[in-house]
N, C-alpha and C positions, 0 to 999 in steps of 0.2 A: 428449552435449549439448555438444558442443564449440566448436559455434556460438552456444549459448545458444537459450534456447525461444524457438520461432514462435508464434502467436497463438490458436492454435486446442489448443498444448499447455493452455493453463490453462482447457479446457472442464469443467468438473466441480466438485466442491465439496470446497473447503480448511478446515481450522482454521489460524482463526490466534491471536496471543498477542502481545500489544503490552505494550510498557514505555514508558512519557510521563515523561520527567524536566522541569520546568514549571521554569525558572529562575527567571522572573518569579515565581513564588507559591512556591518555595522547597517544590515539593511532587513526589511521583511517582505514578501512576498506572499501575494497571495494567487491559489491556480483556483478555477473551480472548470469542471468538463462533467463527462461520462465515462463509464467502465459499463465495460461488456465482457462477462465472463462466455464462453461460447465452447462446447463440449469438441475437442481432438483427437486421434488413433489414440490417446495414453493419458486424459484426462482435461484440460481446462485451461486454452489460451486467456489468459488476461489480455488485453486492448484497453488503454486508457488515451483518451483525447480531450485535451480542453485550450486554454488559454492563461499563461502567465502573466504575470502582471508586476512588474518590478517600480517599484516606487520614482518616480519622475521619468519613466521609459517607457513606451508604446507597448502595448500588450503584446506577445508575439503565441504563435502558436506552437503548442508541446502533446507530445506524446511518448507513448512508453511500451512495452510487452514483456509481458510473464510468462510464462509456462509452470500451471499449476498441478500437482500428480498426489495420487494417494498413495501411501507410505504408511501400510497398515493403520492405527489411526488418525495419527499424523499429518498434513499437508506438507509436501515439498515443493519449495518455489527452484524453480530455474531461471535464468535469463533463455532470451528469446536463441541463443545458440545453444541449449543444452549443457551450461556450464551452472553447477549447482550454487547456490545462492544462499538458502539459507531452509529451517523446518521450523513448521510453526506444529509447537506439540498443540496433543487434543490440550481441550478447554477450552473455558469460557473468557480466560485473563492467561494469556500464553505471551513466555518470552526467547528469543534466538537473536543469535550475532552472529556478525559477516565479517571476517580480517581480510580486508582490503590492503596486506601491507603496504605503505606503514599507518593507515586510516583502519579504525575502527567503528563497525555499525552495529548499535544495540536496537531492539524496537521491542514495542510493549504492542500487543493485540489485544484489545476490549473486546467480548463480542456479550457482555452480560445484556446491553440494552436490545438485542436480536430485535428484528434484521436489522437495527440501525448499530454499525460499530466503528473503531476507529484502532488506528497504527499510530503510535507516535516512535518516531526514530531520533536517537542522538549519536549523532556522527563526527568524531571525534580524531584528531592526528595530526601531523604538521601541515598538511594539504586543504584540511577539511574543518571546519569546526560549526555546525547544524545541529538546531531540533525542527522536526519536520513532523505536523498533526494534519491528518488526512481523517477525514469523515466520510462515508459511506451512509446512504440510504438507498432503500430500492426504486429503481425509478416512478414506479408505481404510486408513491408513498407522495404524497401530496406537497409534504415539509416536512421539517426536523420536529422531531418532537423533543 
């Protein structure tokens, strides 16, 4: 993977495990679910499903959708209405921001330890202030290595 995964590597279904450190509410959160990458007319719905878990509050159930597209080498994410989001250049350590004015979202892509790799996002503005580490592995994949 030396060039970093193409678009069609993340067909299948992942676990992932998310850590949410919440500045603003001085709290952490942990998700952990499934992703199911699942091939569409124009490349790669994301579906992520799991369970949040807020420190002294009932777990509640969370979900999310992407719409993933290739963009010559590139991945472009979309939100699930077709409103562009953000591009994850090629490589193996790729980085993109999202201005959500007045919120800023940076995020770092690992993907050197393939197939296991991870997002960290720092979200940042009077509204927002979050780092957010999401891990991915393939469902198949027994555990973390």
């Amino acid at each position: 993977m030396l060039n970093g995964p193409r678009l069609a590597d993340f067909i299948g279904k992942w676990i992932i495990s998310r850590e949410i450190e919440d500045r603003m509410a001085s709290e952490a959160l942990i998700f952990s679910g499934r992703v199911s990458y699942e091939p569409d007319d124009a490349g790669l719905t994301y579906r992520e499903e799991g369970l949040l878990r807020p420190p002294g509050r009932p777990a509640m159930q969370a979900e999310r959708r992407y719409l993933w597209r290739a963009s010559g080498d590139d991945i472009e994410v979309r939100f699930e209405d077709e409103r562009f989001f953000h591009t994850i250049p090629k490589g193996v350590y790729a980085t993109a921001t999202h201005d959500c004015v007045p919120d800023r979202y940076n995020v770092i892509y690992d993907f050197r330890s393939w197939p296991q790799w991870h997002s960290v996002w720092e979200v940042s503005g009077p509204r927002k202030d979050y780092r957010m580490l999401s891990m991915y592995r393939p469902e198949r994949q027994s555990r973390w290595l």
